[in-house]
N, CA, C and O atoms as a Tripos MOL2 file, in Angstrom:
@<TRIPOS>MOLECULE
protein
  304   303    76     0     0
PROTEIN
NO_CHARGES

@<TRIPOS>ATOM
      1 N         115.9130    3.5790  -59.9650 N.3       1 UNK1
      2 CA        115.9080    3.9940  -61.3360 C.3       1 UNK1
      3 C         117.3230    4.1240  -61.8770 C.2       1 UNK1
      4 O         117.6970    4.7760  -62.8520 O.2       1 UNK1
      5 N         117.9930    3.4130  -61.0890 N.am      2 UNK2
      6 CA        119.6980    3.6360  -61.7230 C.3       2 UNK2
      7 C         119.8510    2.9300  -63.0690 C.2       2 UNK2
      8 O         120.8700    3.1110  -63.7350 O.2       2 UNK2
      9 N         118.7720    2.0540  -63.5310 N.am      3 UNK3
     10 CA        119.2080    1.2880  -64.6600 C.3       3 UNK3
     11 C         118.8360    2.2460  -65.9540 C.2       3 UNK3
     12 O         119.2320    1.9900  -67.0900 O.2       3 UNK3
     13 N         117.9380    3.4940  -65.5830 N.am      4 UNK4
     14 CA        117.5510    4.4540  -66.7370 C.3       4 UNK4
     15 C         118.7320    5.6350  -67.1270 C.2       4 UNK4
     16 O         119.0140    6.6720  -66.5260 O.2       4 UNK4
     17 N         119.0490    5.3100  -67.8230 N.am      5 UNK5
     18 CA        120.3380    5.8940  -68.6180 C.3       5 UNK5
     19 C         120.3520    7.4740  -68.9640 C.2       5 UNK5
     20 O         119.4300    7.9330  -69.6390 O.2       5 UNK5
     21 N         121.1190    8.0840  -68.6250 N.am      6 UNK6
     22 CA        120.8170    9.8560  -69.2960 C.3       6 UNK6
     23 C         121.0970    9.6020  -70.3960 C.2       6 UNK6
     24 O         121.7160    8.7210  -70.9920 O.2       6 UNK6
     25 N         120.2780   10.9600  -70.7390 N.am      7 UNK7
     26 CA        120.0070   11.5890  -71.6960 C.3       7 UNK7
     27 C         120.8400   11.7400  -72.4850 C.2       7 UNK7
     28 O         121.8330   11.2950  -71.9100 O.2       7 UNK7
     29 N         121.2810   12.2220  -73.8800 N.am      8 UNK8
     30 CA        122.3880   12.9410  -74.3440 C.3       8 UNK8
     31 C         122.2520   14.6450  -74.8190 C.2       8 UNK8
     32 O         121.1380   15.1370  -74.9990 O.2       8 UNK8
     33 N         123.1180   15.1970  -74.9370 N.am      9 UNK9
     34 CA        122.5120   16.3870  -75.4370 C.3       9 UNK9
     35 C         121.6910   16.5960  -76.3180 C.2       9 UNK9
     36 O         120.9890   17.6050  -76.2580 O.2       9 UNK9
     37 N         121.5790   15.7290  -77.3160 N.am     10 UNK10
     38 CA        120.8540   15.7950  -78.7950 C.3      10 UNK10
     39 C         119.4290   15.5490  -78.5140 C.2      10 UNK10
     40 O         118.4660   16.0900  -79.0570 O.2      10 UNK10
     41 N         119.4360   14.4850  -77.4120 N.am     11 UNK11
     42 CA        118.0980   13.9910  -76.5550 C.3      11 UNK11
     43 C         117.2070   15.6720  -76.2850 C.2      11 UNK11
     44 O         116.0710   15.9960  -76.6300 O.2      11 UNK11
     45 N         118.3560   16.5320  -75.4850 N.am     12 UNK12
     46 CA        117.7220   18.0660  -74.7570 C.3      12 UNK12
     47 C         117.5400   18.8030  -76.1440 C.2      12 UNK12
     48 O         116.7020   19.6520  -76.4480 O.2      12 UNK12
     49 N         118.3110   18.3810  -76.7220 N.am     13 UNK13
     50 CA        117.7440   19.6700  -77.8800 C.3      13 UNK13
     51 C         116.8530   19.3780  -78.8180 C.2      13 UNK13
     52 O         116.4490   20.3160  -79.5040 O.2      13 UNK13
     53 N         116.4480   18.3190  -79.0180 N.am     14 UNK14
     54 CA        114.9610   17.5910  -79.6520 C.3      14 UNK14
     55 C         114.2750   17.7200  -78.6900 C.2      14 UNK14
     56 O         113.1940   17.4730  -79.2250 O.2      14 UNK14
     57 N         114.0180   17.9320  -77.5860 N.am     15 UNK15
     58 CA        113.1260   17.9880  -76.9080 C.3      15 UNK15
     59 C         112.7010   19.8270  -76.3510 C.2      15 UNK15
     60 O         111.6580   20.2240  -75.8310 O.2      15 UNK15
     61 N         113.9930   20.6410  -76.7240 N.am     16 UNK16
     62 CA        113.5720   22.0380  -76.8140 C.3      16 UNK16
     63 C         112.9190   22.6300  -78.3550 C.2      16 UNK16
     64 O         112.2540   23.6430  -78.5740 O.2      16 UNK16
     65 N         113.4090   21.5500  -79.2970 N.am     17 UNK17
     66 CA        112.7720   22.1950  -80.4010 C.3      17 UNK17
     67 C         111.3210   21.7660  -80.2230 C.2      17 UNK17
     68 O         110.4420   22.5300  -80.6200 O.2      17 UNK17
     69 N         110.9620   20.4630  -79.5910 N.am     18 UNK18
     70 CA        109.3550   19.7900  -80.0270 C.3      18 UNK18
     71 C         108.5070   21.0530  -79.0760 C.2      18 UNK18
     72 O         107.3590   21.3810  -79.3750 O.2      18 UNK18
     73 N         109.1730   21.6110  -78.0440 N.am     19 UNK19
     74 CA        108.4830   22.1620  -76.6070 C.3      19 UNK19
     75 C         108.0510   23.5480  -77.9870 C.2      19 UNK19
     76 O         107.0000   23.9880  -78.4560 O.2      19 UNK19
     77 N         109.4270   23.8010  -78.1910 N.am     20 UNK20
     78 CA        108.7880   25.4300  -79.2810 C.3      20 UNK20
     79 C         107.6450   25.0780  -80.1320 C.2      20 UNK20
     80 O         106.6490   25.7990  -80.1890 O.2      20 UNK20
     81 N         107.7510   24.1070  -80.7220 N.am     21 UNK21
     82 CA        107.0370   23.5720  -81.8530 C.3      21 UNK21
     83 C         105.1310   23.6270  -81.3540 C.2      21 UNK21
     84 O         104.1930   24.3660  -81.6530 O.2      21 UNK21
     85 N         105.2790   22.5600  -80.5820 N.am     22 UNK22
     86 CA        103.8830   22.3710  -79.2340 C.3      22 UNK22
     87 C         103.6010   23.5170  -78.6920 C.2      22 UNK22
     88 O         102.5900   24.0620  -79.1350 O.2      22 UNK22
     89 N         104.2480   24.1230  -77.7710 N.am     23 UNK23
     90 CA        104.1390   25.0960  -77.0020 C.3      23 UNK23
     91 C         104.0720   26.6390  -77.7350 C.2      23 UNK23
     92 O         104.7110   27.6150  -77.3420 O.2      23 UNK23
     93 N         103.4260   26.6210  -78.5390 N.am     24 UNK24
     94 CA        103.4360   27.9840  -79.0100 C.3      24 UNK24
     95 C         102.6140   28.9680  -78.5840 C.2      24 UNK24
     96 O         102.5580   29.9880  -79.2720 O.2      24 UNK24
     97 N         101.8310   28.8720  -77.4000 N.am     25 UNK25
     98 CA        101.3560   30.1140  -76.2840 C.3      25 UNK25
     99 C         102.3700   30.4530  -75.2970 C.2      25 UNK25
    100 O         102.3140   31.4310  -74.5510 O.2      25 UNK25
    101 N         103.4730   29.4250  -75.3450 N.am     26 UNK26
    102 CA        104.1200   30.1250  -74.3950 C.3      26 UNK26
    103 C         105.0930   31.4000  -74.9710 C.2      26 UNK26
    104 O         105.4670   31.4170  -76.1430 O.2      26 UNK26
    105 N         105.3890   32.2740  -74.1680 N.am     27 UNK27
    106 CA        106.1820   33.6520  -75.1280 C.3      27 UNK27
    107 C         107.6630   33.0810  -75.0880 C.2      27 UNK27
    108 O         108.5070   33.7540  -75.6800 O.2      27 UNK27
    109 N         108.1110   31.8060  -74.3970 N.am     28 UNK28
    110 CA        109.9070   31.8850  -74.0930 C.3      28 UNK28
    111 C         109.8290   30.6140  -73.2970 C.2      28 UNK28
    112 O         108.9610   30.2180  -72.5200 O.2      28 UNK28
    113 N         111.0680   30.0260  -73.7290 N.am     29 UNK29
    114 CA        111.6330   28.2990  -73.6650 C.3      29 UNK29
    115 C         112.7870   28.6060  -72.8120 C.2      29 UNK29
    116 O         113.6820   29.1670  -73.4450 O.2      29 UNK29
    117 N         112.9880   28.4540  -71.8370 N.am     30 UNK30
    118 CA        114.0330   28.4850  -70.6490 C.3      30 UNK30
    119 C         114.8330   27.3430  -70.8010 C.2      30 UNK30
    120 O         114.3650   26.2090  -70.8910 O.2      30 UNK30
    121 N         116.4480   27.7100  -70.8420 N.am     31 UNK31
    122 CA        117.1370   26.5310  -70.2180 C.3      31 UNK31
    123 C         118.0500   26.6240  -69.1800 C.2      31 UNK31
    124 O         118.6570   27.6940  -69.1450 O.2      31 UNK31
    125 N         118.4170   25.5260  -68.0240 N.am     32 UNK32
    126 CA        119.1460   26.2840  -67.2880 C.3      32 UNK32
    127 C         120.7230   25.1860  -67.4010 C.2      32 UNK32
    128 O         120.9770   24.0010  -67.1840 O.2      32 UNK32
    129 N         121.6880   26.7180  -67.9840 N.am     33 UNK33
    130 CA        122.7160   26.3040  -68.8320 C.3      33 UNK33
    131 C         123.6860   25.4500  -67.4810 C.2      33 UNK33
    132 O         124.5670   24.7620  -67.9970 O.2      33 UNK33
    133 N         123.6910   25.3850  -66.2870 N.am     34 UNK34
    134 CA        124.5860   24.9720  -65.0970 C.3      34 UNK34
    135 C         124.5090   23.1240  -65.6730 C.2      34 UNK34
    136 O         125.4270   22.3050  -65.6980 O.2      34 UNK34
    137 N         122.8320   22.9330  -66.1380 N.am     35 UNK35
    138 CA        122.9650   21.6690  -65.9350 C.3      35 UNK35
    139 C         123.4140   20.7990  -67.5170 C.2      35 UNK35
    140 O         124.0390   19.7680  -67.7640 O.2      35 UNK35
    141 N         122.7150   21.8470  -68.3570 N.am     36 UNK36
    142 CA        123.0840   21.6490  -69.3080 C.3      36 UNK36
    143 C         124.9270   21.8810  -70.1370 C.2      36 UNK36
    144 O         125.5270   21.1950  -70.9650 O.2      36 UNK36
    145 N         125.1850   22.7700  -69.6260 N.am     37 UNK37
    146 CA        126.2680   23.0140  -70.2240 C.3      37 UNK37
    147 C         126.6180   24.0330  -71.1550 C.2      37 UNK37
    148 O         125.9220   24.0330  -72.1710 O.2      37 UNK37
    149 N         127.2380   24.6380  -71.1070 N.am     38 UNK38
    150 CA        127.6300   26.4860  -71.7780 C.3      38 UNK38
    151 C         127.2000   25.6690  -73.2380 C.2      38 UNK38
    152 O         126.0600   25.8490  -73.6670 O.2      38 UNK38
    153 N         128.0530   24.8580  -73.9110 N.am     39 UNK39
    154 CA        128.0530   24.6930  -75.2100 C.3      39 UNK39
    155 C         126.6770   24.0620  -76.1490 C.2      39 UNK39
    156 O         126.3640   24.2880  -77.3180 O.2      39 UNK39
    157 N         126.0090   23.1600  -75.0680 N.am     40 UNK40
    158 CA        124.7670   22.9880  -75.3340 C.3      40 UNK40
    159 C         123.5400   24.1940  -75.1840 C.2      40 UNK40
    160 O         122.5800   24.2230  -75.9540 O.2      40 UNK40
    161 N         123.7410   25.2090  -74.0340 N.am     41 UNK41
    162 CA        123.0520   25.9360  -74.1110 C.3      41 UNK41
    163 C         123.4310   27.1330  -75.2330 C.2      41 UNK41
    164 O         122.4620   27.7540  -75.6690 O.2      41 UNK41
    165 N         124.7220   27.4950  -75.7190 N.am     42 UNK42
    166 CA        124.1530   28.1460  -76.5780 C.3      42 UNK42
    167 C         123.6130   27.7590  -78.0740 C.2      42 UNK42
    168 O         123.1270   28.4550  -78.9650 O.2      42 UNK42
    169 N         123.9470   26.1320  -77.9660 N.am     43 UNK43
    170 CA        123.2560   24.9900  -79.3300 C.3      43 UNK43
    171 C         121.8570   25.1630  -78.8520 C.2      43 UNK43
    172 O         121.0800   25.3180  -79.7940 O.2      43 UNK43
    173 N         121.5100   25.1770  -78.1230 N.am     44 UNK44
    174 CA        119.7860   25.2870  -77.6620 C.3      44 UNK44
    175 C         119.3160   26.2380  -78.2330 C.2      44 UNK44
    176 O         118.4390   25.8820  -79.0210 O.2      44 UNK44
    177 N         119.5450   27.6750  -78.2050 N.am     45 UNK45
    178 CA        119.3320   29.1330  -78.6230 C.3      45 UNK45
    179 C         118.8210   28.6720  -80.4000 C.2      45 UNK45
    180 O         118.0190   29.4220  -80.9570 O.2      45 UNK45
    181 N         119.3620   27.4120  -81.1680 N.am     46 UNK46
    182 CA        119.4580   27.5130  -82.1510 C.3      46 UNK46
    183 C         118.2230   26.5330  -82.4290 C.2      46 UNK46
    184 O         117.6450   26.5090  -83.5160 O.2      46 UNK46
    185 N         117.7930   25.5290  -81.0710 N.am     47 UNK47
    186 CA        116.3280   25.1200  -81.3480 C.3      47 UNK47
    187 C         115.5960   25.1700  -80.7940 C.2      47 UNK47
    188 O         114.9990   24.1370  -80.4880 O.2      47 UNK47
    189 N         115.2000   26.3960  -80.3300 N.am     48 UNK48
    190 CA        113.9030   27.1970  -79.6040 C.3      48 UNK48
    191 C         114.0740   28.0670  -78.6810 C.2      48 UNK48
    192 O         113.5010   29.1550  -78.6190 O.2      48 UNK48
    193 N         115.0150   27.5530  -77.7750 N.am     49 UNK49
    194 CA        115.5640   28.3490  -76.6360 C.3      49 UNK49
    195 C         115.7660   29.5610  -76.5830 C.2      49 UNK49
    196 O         116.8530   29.9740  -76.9860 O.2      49 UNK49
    197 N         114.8420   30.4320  -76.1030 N.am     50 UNK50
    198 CA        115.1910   31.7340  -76.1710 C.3      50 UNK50
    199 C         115.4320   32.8640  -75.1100 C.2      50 UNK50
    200 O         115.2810   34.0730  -75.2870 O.2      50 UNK50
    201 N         115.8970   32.1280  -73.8030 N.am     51 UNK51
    202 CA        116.1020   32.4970  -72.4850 C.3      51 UNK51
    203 C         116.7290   31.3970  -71.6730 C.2      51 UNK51
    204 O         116.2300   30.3070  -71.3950 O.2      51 UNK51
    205 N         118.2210   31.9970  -71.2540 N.am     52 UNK52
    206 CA        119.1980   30.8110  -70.6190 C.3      52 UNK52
    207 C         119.1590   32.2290  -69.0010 C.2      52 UNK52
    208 O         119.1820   33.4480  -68.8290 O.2      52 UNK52
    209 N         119.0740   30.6370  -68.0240 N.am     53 UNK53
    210 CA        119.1310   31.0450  -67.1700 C.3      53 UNK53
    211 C         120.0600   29.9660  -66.0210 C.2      53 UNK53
    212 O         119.9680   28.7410  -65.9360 O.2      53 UNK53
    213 N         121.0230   30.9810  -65.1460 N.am     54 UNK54
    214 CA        121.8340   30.3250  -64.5370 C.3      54 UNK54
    215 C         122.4840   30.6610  -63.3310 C.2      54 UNK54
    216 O         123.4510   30.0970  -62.8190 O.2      54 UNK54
    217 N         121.7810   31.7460  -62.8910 N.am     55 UNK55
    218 CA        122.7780   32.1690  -61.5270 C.3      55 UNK55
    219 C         123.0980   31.2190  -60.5240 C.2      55 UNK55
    220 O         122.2360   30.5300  -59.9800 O.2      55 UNK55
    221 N         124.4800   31.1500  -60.2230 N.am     56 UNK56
    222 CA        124.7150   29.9460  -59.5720 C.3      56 UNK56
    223 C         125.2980   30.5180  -58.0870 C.2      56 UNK56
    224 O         126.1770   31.3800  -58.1050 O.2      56 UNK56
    225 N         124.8230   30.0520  -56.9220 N.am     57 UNK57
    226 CA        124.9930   30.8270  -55.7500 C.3      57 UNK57
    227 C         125.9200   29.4860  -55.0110 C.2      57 UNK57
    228 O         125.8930   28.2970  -55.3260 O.2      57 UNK57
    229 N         126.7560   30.1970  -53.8880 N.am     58 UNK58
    230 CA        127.7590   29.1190  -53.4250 C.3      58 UNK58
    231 C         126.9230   27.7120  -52.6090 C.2      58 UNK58
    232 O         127.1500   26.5130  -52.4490 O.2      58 UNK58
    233 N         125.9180   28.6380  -52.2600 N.am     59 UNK59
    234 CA        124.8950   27.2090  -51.5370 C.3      59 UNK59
    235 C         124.0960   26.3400  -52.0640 C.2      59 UNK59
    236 O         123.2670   25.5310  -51.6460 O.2      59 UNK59
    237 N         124.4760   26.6400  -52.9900 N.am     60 UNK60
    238 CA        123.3830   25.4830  -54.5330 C.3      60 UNK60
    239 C         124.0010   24.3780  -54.5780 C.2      60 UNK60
    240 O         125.1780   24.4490  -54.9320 O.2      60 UNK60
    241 N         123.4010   22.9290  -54.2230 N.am     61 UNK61
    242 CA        124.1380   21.5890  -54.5320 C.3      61 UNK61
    243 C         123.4160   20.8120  -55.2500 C.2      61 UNK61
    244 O         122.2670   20.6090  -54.8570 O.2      61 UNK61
    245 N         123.8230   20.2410  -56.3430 N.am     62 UNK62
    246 CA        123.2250   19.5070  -57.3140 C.3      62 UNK62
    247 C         123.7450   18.2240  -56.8570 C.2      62 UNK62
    248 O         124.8560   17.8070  -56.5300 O.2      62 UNK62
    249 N         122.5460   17.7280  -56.9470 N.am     63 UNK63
    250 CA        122.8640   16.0500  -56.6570 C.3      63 UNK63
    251 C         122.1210   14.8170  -57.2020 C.2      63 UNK63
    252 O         120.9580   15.0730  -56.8890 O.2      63 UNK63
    253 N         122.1120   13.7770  -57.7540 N.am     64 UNK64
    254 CA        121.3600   12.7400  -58.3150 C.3      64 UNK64
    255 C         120.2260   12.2010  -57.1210 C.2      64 UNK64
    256 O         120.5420   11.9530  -55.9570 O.2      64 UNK64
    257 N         119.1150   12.1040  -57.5750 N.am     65 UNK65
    258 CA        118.0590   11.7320  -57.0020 C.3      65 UNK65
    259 C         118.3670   10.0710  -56.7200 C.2      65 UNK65
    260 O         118.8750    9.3830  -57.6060 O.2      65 UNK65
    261 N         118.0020    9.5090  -55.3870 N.am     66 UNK66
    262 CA        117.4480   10.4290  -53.9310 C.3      66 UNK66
    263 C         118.9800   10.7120  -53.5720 C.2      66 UNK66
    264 O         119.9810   10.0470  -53.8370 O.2      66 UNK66
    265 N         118.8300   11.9480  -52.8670 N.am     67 UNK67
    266 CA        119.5470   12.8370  -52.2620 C.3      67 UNK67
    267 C         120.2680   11.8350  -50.5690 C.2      67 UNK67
    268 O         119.7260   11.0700  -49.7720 O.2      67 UNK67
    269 N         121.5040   12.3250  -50.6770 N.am     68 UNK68
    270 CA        121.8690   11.5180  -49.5860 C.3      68 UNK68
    271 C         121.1890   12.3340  -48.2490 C.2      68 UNK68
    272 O         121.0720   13.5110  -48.5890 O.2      68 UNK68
    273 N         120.7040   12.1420  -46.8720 N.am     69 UNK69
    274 CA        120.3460   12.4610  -45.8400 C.3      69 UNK69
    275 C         121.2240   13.5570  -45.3100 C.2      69 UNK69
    276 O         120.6800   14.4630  -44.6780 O.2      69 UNK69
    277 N         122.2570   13.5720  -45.4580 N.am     70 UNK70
    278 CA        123.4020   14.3840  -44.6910 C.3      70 UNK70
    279 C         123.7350   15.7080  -45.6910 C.2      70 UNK70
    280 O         124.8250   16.2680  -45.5710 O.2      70 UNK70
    281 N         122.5930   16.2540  -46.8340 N.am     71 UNK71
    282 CA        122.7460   16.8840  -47.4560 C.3      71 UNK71
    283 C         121.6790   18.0370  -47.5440 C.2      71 UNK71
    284 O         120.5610   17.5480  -47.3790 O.2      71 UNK71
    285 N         121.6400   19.0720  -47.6980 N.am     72 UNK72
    286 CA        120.2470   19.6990  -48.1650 C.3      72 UNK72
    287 C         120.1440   20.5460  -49.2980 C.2      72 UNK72
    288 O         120.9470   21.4790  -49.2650 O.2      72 UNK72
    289 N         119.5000   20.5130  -50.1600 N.am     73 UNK73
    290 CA        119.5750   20.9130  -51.4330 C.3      73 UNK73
    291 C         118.6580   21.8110  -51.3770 C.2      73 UNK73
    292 O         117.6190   21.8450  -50.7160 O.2      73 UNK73
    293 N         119.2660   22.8020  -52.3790 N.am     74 UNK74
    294 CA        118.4580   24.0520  -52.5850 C.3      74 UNK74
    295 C         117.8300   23.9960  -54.0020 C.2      74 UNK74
    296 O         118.7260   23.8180  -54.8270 O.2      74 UNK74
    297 N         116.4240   24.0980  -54.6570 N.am     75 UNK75
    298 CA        116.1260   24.6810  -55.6270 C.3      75 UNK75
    299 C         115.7410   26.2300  -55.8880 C.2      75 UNK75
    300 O         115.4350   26.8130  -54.8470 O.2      75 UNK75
    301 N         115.6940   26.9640  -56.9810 N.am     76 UNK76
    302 CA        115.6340   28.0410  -57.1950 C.3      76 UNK76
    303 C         114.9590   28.0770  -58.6750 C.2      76 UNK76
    304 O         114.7440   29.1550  -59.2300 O.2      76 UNK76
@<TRIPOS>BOND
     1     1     2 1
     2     2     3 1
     3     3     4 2
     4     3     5 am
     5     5     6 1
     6     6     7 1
     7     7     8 2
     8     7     9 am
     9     9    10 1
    10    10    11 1
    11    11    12 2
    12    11    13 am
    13    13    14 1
    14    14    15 1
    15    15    16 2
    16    15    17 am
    17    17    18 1
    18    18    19 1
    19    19    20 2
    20    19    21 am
    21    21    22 1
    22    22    23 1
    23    23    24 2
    24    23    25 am
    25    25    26 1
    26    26    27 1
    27    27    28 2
    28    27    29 am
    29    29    30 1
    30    30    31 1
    31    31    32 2
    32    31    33 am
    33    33    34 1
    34    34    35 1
    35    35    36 2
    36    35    37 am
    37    37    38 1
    38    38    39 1
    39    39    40 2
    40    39    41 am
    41    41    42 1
    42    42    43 1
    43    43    44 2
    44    43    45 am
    45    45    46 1
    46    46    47 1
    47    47    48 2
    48    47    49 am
    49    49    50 1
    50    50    51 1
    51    51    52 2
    52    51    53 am
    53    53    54 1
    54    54    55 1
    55    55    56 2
    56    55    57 am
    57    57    58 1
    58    58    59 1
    59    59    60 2
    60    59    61 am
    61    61    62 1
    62    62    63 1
    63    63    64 2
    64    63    65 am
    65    65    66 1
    66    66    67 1
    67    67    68 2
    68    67    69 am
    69    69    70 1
    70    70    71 1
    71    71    72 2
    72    71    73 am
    73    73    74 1
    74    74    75 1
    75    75    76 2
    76    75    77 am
    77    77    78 1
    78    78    79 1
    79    79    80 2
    80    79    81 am
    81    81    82 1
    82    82    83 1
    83    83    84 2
    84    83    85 am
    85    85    86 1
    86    86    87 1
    87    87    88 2
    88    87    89 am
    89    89    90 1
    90    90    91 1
    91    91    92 2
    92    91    93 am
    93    93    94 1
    94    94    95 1
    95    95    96 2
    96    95    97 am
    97    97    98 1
    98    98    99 1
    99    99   100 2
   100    99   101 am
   101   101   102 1
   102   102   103 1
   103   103   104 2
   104   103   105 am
   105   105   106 1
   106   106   107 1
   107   107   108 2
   108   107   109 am
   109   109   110 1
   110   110   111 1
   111   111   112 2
   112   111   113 am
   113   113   114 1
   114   114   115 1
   115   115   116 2
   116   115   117 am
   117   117   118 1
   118   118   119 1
   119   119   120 2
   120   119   121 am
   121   121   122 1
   122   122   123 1
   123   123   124 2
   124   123   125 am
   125   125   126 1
   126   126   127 1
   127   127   128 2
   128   127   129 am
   129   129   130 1
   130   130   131 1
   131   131   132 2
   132   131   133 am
   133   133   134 1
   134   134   135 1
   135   135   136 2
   136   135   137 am
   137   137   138 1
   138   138   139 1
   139   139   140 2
   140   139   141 am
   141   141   142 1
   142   142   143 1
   143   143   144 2
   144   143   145 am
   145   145   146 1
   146   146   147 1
   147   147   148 2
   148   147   149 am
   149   149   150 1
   150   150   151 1
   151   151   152 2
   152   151   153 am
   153   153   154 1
   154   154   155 1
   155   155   156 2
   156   155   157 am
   157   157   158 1
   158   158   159 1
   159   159   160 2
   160   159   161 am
   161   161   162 1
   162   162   163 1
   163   163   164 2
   164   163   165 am
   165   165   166 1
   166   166   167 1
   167   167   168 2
   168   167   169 am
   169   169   170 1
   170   170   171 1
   171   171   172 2
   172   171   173 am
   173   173   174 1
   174   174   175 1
   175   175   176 2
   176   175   177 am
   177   177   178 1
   178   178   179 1
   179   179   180 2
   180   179   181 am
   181   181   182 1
   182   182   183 1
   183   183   184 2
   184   183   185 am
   185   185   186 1
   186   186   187 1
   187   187   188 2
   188   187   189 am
   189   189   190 1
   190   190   191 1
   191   191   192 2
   192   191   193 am
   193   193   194 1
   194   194   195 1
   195   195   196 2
   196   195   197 am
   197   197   198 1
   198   198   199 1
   199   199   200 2
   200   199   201 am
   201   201   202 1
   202   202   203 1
   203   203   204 2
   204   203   205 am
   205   205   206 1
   206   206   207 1
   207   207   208 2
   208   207   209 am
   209   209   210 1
   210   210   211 1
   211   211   212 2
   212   211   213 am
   213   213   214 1
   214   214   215 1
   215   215   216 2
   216   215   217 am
   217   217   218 1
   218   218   219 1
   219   219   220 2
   220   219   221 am
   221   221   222 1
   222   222   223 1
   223   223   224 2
   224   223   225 am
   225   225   226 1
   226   226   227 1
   227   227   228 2
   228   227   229 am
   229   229   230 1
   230   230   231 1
   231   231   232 2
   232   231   233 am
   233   233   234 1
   234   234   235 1
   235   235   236 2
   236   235   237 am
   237   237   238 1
   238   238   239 1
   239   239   240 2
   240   239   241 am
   241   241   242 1
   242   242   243 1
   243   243   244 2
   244   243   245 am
   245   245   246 1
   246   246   247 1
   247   247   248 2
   248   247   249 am
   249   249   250 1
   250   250   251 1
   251   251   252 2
   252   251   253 am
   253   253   254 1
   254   254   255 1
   255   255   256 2
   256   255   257 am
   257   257   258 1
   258   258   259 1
   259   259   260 2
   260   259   261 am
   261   261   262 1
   262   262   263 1
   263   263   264 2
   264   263   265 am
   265   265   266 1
   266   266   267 1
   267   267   268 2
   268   267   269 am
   269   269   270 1
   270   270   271 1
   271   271   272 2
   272   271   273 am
   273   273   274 1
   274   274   275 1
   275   275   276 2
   276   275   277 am
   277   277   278 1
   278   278   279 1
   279   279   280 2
   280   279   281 am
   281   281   282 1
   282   282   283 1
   283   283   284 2
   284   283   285 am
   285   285   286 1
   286   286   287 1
   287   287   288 2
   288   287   289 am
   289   289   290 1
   290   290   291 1
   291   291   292 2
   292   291   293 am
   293   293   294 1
   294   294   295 1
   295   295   296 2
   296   295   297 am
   297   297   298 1
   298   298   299 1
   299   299   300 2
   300   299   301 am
   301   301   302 1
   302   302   303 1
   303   303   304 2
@<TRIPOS>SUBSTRUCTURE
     1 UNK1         2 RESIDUE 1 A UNK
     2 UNK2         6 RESIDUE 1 A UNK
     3 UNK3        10 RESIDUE 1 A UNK
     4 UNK4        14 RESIDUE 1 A UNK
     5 UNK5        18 RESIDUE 1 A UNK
     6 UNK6        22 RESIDUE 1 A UNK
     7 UNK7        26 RESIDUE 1 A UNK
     8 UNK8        30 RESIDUE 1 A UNK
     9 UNK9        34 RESIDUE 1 A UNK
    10 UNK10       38 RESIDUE 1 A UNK
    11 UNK11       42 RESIDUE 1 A UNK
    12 UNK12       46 RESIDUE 1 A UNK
    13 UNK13       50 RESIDUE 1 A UNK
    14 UNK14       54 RESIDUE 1 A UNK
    15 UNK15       58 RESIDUE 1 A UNK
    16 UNK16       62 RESIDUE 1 A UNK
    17 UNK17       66 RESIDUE 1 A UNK
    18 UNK18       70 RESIDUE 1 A UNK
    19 UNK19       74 RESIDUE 1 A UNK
    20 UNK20       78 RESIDUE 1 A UNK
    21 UNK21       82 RESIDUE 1 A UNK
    22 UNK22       86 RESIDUE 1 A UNK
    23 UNK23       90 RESIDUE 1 A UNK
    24 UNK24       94 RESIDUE 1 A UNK
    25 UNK25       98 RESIDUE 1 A UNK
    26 UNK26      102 RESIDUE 1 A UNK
    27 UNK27      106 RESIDUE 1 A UNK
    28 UNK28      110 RESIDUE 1 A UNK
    29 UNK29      114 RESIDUE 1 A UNK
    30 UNK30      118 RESIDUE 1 A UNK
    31 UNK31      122 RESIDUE 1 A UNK
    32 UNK32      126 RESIDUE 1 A UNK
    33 UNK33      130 RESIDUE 1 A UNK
    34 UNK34      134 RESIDUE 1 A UNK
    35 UNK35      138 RESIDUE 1 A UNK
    36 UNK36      142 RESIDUE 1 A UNK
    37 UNK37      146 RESIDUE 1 A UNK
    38 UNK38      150 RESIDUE 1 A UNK
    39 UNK39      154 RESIDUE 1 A UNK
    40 UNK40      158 RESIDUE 1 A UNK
    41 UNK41      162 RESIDUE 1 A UNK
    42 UNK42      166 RESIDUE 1 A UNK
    43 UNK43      170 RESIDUE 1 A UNK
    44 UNK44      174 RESIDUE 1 A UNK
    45 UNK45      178 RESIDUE 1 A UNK
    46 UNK46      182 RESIDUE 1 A UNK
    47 UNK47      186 RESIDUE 1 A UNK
    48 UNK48      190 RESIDUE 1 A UNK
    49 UNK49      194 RESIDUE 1 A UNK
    50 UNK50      198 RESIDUE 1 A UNK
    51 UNK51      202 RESIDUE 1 A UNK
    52 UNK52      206 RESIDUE 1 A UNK
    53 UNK53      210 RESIDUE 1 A UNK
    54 UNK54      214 RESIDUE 1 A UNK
    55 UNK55      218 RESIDUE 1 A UNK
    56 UNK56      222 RESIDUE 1 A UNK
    57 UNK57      226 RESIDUE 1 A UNK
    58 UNK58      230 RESIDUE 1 A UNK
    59 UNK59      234 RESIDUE 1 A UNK
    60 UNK60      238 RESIDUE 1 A UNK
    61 UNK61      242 RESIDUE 1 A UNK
    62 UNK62      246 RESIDUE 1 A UNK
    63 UNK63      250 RESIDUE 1 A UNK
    64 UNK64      254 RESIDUE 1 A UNK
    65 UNK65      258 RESIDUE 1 A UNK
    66 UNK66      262 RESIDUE 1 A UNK
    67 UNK67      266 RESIDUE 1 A UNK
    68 UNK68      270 RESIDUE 1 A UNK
    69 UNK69      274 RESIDUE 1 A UNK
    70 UNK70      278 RESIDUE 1 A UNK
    71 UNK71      282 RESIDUE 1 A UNK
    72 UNK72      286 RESIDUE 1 A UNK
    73 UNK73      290 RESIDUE 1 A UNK
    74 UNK74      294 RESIDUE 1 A UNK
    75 UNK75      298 RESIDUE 1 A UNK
    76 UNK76      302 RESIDUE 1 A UNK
């Protein structure tokens, strides 16, 4: 899937406003600002986002899918 291109920010934040928009049983729109980015997450707050979450622990490794073998990744 290397030929599928990321996202841009504008991409994440049309897609947090449609989630508020749709999703209106849920009580709160989570983003988690590590991947997104301080400046996008607090632009998020402004389209739906109403809970940023980010604790970042020293054993947390983010890595592009698939993961190399010699690695082990933590989610949380």
């Amino acid at each position: 899937m290397s030929h599928i291109k990321e996202v841009s920010a504008i991409e994440d934040l049309k897609n947090y406003a449609v989630s508020r928009i749709y999703l209106d049983n849920f009580n709160h729109i989570k983003a988690y600002w590590p991947l997104i980015g301080r400046s996008t997450a607090q632009l998020s707050q402004a389209f739906g986002v109403d809970d940023l979450d980010g604790t970042i622990d020293d054993s947390t490794q983010f890595t592009a899918w698939p993961a190399p073998k010699n690695k082990i990744l933590l989610y949380y």
